[in-house]
N, C-alpha and C positions, 0 to 999 in steps of 0.2 A: 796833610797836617804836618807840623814841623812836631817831630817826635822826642827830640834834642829839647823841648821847651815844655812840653808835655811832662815829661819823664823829669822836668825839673821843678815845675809847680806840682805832678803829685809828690814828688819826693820831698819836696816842702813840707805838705800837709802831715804824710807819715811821721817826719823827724816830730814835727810838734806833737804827736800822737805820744810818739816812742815818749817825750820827754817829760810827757805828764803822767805817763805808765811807769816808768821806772822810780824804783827806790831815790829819795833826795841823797847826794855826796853825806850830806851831814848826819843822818841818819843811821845808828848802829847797824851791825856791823860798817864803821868807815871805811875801810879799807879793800873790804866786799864789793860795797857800792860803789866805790870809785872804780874795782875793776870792773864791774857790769856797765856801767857808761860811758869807763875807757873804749868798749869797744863795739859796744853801742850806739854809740853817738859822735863814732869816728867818719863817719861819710861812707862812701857808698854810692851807685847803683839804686838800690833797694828794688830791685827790680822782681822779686819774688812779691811783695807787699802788691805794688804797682800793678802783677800780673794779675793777683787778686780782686782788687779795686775792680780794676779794668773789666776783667769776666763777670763781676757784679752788673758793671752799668752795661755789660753787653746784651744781657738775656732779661735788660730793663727794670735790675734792683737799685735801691740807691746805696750811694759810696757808703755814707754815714755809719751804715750796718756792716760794712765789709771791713771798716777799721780796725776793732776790735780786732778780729782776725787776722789781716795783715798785719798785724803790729806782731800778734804770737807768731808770724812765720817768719819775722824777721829775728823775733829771739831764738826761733831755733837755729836758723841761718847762723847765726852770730856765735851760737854756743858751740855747734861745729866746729867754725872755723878758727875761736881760741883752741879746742881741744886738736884740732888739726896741725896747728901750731907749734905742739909741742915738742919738746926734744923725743921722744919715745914714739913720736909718727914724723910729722914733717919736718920736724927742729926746722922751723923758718924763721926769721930775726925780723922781717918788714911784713905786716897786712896793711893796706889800705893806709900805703906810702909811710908810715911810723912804726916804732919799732911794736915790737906783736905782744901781747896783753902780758905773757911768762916774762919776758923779758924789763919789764919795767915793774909787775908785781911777786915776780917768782912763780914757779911752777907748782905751786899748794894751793895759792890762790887762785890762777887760772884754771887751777883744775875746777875750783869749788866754786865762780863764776859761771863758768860756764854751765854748770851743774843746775846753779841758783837761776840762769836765764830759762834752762829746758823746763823748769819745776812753771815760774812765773808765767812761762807760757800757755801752762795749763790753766793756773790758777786767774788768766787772762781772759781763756776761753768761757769759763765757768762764772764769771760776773753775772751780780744780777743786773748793770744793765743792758747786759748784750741779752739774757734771758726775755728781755721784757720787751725788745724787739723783734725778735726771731722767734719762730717756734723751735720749743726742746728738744723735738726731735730730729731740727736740723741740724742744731748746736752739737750733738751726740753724734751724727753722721760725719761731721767737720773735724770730731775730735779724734773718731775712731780714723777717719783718713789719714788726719797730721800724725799721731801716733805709730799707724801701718808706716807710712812715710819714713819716718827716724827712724824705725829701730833694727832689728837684724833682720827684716824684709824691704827694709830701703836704704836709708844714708848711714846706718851704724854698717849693716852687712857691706855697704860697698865699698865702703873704707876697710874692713878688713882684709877684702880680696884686691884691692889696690895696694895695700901691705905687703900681702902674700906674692904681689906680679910682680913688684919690684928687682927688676935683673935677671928676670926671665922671660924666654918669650911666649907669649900667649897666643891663642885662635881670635879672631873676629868674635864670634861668639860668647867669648868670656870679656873680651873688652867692652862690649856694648851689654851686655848682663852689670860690669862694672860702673859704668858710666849711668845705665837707667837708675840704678841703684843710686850713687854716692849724689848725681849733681841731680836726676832726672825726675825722681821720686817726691821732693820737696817744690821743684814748679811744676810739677803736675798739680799736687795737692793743693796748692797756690790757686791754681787755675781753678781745679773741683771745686774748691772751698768758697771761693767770689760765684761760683752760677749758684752753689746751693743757699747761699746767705740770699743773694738775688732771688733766689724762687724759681729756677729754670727751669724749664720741661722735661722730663726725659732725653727728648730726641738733641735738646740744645747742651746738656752734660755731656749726651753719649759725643756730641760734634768735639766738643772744646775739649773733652780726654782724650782726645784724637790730636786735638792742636796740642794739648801739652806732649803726648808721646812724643811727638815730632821734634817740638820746641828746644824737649828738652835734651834730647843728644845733640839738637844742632848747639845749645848752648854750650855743651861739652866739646864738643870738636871746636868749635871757635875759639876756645878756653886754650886749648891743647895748639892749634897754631899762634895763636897770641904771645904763649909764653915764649917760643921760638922768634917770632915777627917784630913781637909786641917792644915796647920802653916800658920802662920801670913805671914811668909817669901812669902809664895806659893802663897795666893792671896791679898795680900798688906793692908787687914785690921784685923780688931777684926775678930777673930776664931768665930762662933757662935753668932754672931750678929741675926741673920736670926733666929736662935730657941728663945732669949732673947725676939726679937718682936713677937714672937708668928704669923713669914709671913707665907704664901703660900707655902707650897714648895714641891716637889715630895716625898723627904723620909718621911714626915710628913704624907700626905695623904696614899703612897703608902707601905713604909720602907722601908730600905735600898737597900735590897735584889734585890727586884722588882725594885728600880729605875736603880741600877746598870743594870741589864739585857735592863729596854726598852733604856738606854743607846746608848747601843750596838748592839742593835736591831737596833735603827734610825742610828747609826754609818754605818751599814754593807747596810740599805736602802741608804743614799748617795751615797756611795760608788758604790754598782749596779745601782745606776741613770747613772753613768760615763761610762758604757760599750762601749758607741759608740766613746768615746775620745781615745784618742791617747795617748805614752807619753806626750805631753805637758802638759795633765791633771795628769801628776803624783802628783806635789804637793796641787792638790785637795784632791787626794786621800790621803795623809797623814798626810793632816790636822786635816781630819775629823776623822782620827783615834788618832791625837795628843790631840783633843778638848776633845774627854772622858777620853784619858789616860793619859793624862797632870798631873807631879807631876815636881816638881823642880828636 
C-alpha cells in the first residue's frame, strides 16, 4: 500500500474532524480561540489520531467511532507541544515550520491554550454522541488510559525527567524510561484507545500494546536522529536544537550507528507483534515502518 497517500487521506478526514470540534475564531474568548486553532490546525503528521483510526479498523471496528477519540489525542498531542514550547522548557521559536503558538500569542495565552485544548479533550471524550455509539464502559476505559498517558505517569513525568537530563549524562535505562514516558505513552494510548473503541479481544489489545511499546521508542529514536539528519522542512523546527541543549538522546548516549539499528530492530518487533492480524492491520504495518524511515 502506498502509505504516504494513506496517511494523507486519513489525515484529511481528522483535520475536518479537528475543525468542526474546535471553538469558532469568532467566538469568545477570541483571542483564546484563535490560539487553540493556531496550533491546531497548523499541519502535522497527525499520526497519533491516524494510529488510533487505524487500530480500530484493525481488530474490525469502524473509523466513524474512533474519531471522536483521535481527534482528543490530537488535543493532547497539541497542548504538549505548545506547553513544550515555552521559554521555561524548550523556548523553541518554530513548530511545525511557523513560529510556535508563545511567540505570536504571548506566553499567558499559550499557556491558557494549551490548558483549554487538554480540558476540551476531555470534554470531547465525554459527548453524548460518542456515548451513544460505544459502550460507557469503554469510553471510561479510553479515558482512564489518555489520562494515565498525560500525566506524571506518562507525558507530564517525562518531560520533567528530560528537564532534569539536560547536560548531564544519563544510563540507558533512564533514557528509555524517559522516552516511554514523554513521546511513548501517548501512541500507545493512541493505539489502546482505536482496538478498545473497535471492540478487540483481549488477545488482539494484549498484541497491539506490544506494537505500541515497540512503536513508540522507535518513534523516539527516529525523532532524536532526525534532529541531527533531518532539514528544517522535515521536522518543522531548528535542525539541532536537541544537541545545542545538551538533551537526552539515543545517538548521544548510543551514536548513530547503534540507534539506527535498535530503530529497526523495535521497527521489525511491531511489526512481528501483528502476526495474528489480517490485512486490515496493513496499515499498522507500514506505519511502523514509515516512523523510522520517514524523510520528506
Amino acid at each position: 500500500m502506498d502509505i504516504r497517500e494513506y496517511l494523507k487521506e486519513k489525515g484529511k478526514v481528522v483535520e475536518e474532524a479537528l475543525d468542526g470540534y474546535l471553538p469558532m475564531e469568532s467566538e469568545m474568548p477570541v483571542t483564546l480561540h484563535k490560539a487553540m486553532r493556531y496550533s491546531m490546525m497548523a499541519g502535522g503528521k497527525r499520526i497519533r489520531p491516524i494510529l488510533c483510526i487505524a487500530s480500530c479498523e484493525a481488530v474490525g471496528g469502524k473509523a466513524k467511532n474512533a474519531i471522536p477519540v483521535a481527534c482528543a489525542l490530537e488535543m493532547v498531542h497539541t497542548y504538549s507541544l505548545i506547553h513544550d514550547d515555552l521559554p521555561a522548557m524548550d523556548n523553541d521559536d518554530l513548530r511545525r515550520g511557523r513560529p510556535t503558538n508563545h511567540k505570536i500569542y504571548g506566553e499567558a495565552v499559550a499557556i491558557l491554550a494549551g490548558d483549554a485544548l487538554l480540558t476540551e479533550a476531555f470534554a470531547l471524550l465525554t459527548d453524548p454522541n460518542l456515548r451513544r455509539a460505544v459502550r460507557p464502559n469503554t469510553i471510561l476505559d479510553v479515558i482512564s488510559d489518555l489520562a494515565r498517558a498525560s500525566g506524571s505517569f506518562g507525558m507530564v513525568g517525562g518531560q520533567v525527567v528530560d528537564m532534569e537530563s539536560e547536560g548531564m549524562e544519563i544510563d540507558l535505562p533512564t533514557l528509555e524510561y524517559l522516552h516511554t514516558r514523554k513521546t511513548g505513552a501517548l501512541i500507545l494510548a493512541s493505539i489502546k484507545g482505536g482496538a478498545k473503541i473497535g471492540e478487540g479481544t483481549d488477545e488482539e489489545i494484549e498484541a497491539l500494546t506490544r506494537y505500541g511499546e515497540c512503536l513508540g521508542l522507535a518513534f523516539q529514536i527516529a525523532d532524536d536522529i532526525l534532529d541531527i539528519e533531518g532539514s528544517q522542512d522535515e521536522i518543522g523546527k531548528d535542525v539541532g536544537s536537541d544537541l545545542e541543549r545538551k538533551k537526552a538522546t539515543y545517538p548521544a548516549i548510543l551514536g548513530m550507528a547503534e540507534s539506527k539499528k535498535r530503530a529497526r530492530e523495535l521497527m521489525d518487533m511491531a511489526i512481528d507483534s501483528l502476526e495474528g492480524f489480517d490485512q486490515k492491520a496493513e496499515p499498522l504495518r507500514e506505519i511502523a515502518k514509515y516512523v523510522v524511515k520517514r524523510r520528506s
